[in-house]
Backbone bond lengths (Angstrom), bond angles and torsions (degrees), N, CA, C in turn:
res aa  C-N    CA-C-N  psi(-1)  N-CA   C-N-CA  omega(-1)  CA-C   N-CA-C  phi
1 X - - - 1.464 - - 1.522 109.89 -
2 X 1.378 120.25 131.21 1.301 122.93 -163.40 1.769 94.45 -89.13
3 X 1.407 123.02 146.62 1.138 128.47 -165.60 2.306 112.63 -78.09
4 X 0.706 97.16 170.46 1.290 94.95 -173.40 1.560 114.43 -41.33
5 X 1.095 132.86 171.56 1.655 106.20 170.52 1.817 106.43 -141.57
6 X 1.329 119.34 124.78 0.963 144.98 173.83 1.187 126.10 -59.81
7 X 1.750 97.58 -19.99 1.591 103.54 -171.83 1.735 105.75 -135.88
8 X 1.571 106.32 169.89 1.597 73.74 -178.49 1.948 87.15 -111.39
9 X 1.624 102.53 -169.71 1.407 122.47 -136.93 1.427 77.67 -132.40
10 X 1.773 123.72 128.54 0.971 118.61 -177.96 1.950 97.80 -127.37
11 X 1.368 112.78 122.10 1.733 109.01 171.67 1.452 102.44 -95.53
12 X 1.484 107.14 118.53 1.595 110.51 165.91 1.101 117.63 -102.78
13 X 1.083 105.35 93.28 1.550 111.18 -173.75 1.770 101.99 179.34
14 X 1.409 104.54 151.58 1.450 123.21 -171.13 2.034 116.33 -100.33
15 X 1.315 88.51 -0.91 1.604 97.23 -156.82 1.578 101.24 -84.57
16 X 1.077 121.60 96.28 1.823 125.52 178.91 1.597 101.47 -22.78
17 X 1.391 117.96 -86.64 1.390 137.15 166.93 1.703 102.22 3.30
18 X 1.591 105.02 -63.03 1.790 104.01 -158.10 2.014 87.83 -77.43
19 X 1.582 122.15 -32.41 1.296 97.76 179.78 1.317 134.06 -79.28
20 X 1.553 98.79 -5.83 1.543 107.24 173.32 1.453 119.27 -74.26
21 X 1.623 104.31 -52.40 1.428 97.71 158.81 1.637 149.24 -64.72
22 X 1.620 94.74 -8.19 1.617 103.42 146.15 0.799 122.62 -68.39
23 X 1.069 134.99 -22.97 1.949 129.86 -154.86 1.699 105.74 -103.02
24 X 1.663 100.13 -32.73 1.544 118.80 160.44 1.726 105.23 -45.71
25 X 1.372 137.54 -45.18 1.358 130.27 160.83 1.410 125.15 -38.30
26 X 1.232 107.20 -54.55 1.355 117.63 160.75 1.850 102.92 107.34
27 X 1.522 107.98 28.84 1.043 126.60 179.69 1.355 122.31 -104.75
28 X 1.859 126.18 119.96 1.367 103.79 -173.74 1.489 109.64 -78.78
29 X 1.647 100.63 159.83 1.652 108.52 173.73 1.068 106.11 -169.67
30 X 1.621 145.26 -178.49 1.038 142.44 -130.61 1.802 107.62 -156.45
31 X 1.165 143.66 152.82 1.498 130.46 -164.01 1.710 71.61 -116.33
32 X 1.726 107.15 154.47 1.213 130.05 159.20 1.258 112.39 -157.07
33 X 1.574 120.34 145.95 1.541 132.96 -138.24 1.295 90.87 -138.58
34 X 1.780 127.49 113.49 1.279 109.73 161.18 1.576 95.54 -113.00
35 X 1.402 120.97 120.45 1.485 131.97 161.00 1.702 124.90 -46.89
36 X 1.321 109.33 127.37 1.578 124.39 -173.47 1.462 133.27 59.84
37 X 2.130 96.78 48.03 1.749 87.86 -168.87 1.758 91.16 -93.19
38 X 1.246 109.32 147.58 1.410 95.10 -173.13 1.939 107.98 -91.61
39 X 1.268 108.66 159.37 1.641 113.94 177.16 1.915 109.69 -111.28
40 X 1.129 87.19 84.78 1.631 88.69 -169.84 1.623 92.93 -111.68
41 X 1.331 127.53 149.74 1.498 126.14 156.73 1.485 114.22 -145.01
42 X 1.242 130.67 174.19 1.466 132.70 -152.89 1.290 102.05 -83.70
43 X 0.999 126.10 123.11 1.535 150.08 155.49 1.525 111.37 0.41
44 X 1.747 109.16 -60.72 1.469 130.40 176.45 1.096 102.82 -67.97
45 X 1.366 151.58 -8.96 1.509 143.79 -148.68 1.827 94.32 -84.97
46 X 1.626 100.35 137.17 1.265 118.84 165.83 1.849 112.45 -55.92
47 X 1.496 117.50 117.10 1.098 103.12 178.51 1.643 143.17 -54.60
48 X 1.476 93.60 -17.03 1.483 93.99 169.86 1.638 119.21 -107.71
49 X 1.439 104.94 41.37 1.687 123.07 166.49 1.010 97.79 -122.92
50 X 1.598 152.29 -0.70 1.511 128.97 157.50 1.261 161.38 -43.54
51 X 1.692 99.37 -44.18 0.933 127.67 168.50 1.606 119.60 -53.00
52 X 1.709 117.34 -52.50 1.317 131.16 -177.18 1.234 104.97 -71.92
53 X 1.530 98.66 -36.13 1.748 83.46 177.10 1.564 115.61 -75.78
54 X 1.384 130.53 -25.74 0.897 119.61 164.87 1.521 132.86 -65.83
55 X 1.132 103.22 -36.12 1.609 114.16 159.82 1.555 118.11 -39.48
56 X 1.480 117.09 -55.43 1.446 136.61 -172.20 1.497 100.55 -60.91
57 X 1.185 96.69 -61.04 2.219 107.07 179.70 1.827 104.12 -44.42
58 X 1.120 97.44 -52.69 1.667 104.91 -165.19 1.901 98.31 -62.71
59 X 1.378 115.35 -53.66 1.383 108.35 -175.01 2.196 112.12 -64.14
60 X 1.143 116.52 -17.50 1.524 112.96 157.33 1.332 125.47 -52.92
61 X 1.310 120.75 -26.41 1.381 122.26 166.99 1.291 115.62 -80.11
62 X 1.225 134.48 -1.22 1.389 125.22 158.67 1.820 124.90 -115.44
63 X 1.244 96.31 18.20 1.924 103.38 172.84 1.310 104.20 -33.85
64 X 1.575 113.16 -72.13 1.112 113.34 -145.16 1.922 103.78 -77.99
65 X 0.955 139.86 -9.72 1.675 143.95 118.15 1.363 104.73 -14.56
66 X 0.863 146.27 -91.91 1.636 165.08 -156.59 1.965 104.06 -52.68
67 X 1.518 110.39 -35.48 1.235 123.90 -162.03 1.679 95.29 -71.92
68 X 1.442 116.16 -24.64 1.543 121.28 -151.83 1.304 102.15 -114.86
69 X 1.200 142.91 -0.79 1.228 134.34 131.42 1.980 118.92 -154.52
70 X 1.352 109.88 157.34 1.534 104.31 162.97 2.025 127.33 -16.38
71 X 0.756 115.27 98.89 1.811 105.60 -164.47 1.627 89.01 -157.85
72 X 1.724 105.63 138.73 1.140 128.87 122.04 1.250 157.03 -56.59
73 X 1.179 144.93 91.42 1.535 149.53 -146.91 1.760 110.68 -101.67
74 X 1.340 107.43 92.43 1.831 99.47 -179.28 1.763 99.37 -117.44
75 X 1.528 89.70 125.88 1.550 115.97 -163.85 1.876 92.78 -109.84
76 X 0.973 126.67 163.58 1.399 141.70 171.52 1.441 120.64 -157.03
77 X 1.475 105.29 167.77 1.389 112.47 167.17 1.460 95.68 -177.81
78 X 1.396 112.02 154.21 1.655 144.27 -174.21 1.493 93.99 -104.48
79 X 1.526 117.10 168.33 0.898 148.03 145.63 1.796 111.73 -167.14
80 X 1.804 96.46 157.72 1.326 95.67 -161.24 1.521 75.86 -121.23
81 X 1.720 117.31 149.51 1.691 122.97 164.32 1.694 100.73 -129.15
82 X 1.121 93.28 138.58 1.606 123.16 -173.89 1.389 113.29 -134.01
83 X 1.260 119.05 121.83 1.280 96.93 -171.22 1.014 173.87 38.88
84 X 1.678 92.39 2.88 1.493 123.38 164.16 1.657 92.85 115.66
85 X 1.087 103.88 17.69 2.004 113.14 171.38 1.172 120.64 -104.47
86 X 1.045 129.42 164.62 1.732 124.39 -158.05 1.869 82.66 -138.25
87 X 1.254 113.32 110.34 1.116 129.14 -154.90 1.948 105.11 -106.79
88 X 1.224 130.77 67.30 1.495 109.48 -158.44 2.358 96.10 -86.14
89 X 1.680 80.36 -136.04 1.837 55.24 -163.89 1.965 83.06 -108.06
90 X 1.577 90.82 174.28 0.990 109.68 -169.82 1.550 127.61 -75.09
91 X 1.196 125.37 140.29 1.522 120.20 161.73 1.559 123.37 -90.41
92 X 0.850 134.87 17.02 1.651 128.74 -173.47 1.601 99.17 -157.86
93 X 0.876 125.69 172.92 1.350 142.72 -165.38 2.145 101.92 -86.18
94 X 1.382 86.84 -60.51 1.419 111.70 174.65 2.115 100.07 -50.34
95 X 1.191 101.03 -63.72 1.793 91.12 -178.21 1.444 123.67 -52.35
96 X 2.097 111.35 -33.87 0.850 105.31 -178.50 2.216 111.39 -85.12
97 X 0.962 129.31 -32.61 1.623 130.58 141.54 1.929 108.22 -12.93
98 X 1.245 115.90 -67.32 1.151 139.84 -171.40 1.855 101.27 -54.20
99 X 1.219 100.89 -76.13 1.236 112.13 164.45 1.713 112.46 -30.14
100 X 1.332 127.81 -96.71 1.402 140.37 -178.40 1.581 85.40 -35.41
101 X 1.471 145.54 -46.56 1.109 102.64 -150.65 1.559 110.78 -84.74
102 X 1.649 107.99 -24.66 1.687 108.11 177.84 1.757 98.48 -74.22
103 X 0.853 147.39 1.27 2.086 141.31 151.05 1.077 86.24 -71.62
104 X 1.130 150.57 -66.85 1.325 119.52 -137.58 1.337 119.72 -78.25
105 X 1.528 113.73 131.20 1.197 127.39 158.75 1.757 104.78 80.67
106 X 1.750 85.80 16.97 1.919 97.95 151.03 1.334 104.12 -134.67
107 X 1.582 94.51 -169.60 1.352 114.42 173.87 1.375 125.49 -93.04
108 X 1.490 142.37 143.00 1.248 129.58 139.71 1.243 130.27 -148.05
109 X 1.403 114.77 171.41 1.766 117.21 174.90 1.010 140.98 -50.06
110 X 0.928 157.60 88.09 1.710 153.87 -173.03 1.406 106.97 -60.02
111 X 1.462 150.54 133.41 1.489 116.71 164.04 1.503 85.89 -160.60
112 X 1.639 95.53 134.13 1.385 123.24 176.93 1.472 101.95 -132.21
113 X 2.084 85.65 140.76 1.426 103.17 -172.45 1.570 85.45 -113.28
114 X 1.757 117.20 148.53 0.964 116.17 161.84 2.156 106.80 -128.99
115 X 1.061 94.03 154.63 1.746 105.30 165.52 1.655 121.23 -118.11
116 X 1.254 98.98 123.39 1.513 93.34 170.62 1.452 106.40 -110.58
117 X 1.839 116.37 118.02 1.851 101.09 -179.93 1.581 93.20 -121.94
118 X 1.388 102.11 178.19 1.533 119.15 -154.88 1.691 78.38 -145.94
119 X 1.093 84.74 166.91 1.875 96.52 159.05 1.501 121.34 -71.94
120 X 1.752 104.54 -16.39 1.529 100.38 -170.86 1.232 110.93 -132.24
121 X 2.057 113.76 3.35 1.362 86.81 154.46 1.383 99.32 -168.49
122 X 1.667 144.33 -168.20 1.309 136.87 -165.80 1.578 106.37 -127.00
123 X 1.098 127.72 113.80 1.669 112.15 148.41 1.447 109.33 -118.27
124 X 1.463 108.09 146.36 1.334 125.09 171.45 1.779 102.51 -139.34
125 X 1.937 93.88 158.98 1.341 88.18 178.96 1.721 86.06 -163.35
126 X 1.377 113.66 161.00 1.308 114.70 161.81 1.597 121.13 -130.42
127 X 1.510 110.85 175.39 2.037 110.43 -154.00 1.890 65.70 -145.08
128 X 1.612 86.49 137.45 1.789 110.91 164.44 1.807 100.67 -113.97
129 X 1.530 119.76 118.73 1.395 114.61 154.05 1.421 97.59 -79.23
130 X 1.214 118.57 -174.83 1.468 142.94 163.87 1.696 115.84 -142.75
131 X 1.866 117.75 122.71 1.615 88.64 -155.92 1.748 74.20 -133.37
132 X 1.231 110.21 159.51 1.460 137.52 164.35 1.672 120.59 -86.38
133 X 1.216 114.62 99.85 1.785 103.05 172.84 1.742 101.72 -77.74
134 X 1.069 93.94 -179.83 1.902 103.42 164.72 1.145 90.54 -119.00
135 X 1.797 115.10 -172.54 1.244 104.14 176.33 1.788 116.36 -75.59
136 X 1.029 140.26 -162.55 1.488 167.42 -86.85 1.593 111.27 142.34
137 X 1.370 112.01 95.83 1.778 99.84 153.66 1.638 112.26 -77.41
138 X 1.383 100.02 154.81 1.631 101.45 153.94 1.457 126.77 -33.59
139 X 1.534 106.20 -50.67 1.970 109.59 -172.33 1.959 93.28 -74.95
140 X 1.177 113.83 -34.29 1.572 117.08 -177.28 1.799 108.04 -44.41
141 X 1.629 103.88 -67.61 1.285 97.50 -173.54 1.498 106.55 -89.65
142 X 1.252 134.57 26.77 1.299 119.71 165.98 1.964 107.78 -102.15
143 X 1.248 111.53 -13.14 1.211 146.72 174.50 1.663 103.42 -58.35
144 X 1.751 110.29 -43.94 0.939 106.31 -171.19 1.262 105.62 -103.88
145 X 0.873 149.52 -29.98 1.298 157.09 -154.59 1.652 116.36 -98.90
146 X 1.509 98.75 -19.14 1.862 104.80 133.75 1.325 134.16 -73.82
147 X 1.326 122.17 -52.83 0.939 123.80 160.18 1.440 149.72 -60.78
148 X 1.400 104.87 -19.26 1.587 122.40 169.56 1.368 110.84 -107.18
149 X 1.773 96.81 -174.38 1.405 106.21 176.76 1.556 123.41 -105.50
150 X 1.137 128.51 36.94 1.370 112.53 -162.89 1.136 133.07 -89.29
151 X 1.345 116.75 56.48 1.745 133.10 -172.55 1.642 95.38 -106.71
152 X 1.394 120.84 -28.50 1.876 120.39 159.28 0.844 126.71 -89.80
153 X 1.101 114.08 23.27 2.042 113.78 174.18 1.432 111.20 -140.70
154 X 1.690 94.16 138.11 1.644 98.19 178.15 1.770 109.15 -71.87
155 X 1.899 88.44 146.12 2.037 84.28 -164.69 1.119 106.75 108.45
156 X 1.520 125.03 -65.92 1.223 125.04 -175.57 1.969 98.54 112.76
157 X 1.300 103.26 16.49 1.942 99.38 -157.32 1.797 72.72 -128.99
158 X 2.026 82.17 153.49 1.585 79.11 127.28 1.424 92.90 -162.93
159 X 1.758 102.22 144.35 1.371 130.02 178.09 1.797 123.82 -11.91
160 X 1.254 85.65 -64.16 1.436 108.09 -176.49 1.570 120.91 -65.67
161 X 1.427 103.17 -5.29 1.355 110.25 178.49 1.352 129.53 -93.40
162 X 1.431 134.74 -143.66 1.485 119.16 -166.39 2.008 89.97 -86.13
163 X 1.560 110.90 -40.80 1.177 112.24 -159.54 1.643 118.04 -76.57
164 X 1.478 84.57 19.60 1.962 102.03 177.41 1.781 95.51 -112.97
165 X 1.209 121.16 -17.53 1.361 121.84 174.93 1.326 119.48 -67.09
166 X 1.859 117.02 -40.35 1.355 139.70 -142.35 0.867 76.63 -118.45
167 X 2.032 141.66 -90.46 1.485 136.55 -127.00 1.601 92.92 -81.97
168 X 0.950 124.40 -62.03 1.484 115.72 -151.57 1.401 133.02 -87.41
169 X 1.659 90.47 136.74 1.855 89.34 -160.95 1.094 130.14 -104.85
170 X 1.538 119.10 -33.19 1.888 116.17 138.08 1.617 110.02 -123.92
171 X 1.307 101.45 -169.90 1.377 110.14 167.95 1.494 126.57 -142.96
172 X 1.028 122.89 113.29 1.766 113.49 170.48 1.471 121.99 -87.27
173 X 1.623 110.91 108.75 1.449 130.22 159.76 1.283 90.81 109.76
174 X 1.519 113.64 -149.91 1.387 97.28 -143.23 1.614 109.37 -103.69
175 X 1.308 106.27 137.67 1.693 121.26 167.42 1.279 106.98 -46.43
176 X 0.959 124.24 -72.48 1.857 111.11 -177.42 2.051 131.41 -45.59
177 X 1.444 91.19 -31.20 1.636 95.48 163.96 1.681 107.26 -73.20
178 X 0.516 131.76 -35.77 1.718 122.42 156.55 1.226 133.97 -58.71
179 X 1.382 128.29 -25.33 1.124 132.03 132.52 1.344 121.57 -48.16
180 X 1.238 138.14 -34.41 1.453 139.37 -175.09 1.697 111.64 136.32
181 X 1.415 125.82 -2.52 1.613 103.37 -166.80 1.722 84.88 -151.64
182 X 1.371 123.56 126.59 1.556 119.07 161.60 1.363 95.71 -82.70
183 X 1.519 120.70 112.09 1.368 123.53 -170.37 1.178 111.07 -104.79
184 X 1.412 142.10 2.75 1.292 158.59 -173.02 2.077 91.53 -95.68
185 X 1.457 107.04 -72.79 1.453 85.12 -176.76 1.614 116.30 -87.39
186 X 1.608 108.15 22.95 1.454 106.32 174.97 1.584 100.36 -78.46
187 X 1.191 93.31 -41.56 1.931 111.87 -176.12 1.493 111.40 -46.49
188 X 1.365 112.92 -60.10 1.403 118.07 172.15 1.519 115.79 -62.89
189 X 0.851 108.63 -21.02 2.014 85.48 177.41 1.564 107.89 -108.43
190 X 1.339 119.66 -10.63 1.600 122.27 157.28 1.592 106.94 -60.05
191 X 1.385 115.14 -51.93 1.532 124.27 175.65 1.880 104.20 -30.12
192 X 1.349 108.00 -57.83 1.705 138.52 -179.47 1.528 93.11 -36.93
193 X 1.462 112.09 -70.89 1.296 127.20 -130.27 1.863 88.56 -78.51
194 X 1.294 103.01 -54.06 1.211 111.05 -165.53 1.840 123.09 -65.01
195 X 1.394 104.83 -23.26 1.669 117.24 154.06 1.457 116.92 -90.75
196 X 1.392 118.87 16.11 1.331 101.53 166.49 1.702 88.97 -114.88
197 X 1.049 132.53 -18.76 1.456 141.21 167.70 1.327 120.97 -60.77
198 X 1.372 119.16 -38.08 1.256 120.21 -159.37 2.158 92.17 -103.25
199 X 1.296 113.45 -20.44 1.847 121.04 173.48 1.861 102.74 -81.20
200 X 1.392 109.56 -7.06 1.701 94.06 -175.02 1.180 120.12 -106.69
């Protein structure tokens, strides 16, 4: 149980998924939207440092938020690796098709970077699942891709949906970072934040 909180808890981010699994903490907090921060990172960047770094970039657009009262800042980002591809989510119908069809009936990385900032200081960290599709017919993922949403999710999937019922056959580490939030060590360093918040 996270201790009383002194400060409030801000999710920047638009993605249902990452606020559901906040609220799964059982911690109140509040969604805030700053429009047009861009997610760009260096060309050379190791693929499984993106995510955090993108996380880190995204929470700079709200400093001066943070300056005006006690607040927590949790920033995120997904990425999907395939084959040595950095898979984010799709824009067209056709990319996301494209997508489902190179998952299927491999493996890949899940990896979410998250940031937690304060006014006075930064942690970030990121969690890799690893997930198994089966295969995918053609009528399978066109099946889904009417019926769902996957123009907001990296992959073009998301877990929790029908095509986590059908494609996927195990998983290594944790189910909820595939959804969007490793909420087990999100928990523990909010735990951090919020007793050094609530002693100052």
């Amino acid at each position: 149980m996270i201790p009383n909180q002194n400060c409030k808890i801000i999710l920047a981010s638009q993605s249902p998924r990452r606020k559901q699994l906040l609220a799964g903490l059982d911690v109140d907090f509040e969604v805030m939207l700053i429009d047009g921060i861009e997610e760009n990172f260096p060309d050379d960047m190791r693929h499984q440092d993106i995510p955090e770094y993108l996380a880190r970039q995204k929470s700079e657009a709200y400093i001066d938020e943070l300056q005006k009262e006690k607040c927590i800042l949790i920033t995120a980002d997904t990425i999907v690796l395939c084959n040595n591809q950095v898979i984010g989510k799709p824009a067209t119908p056709e990319e996301a098709y494209q997508m489902l069809s190179l998952l299927a009936n491999n493996k890949h990385e899940v990896i979410t970077g998250v940031c937690l900032r304060t006014a006075e200081s930064i942690t970030s960290f990121s969690a890799s699942s690893y997930v198994w599709f089966g295969k995918l017919t053609h009528e399978e993922i066109l099946y889904y891709l009417d019926h769902y949403k996957p123009y907001d999710k990296a992959g073009s999937y998301g877990i929790q949906e029908w095509i986590g019922y059908v494609a996927i056959e195990r998983i290594e580490g944790s189910f909820y970072n595939v959804m969007g939030l490793p909420v087990h060590r999100l928990y523990e360093e909010l735990k951090k934040l919020i007793i050094t918040c609530n002693n100052s």
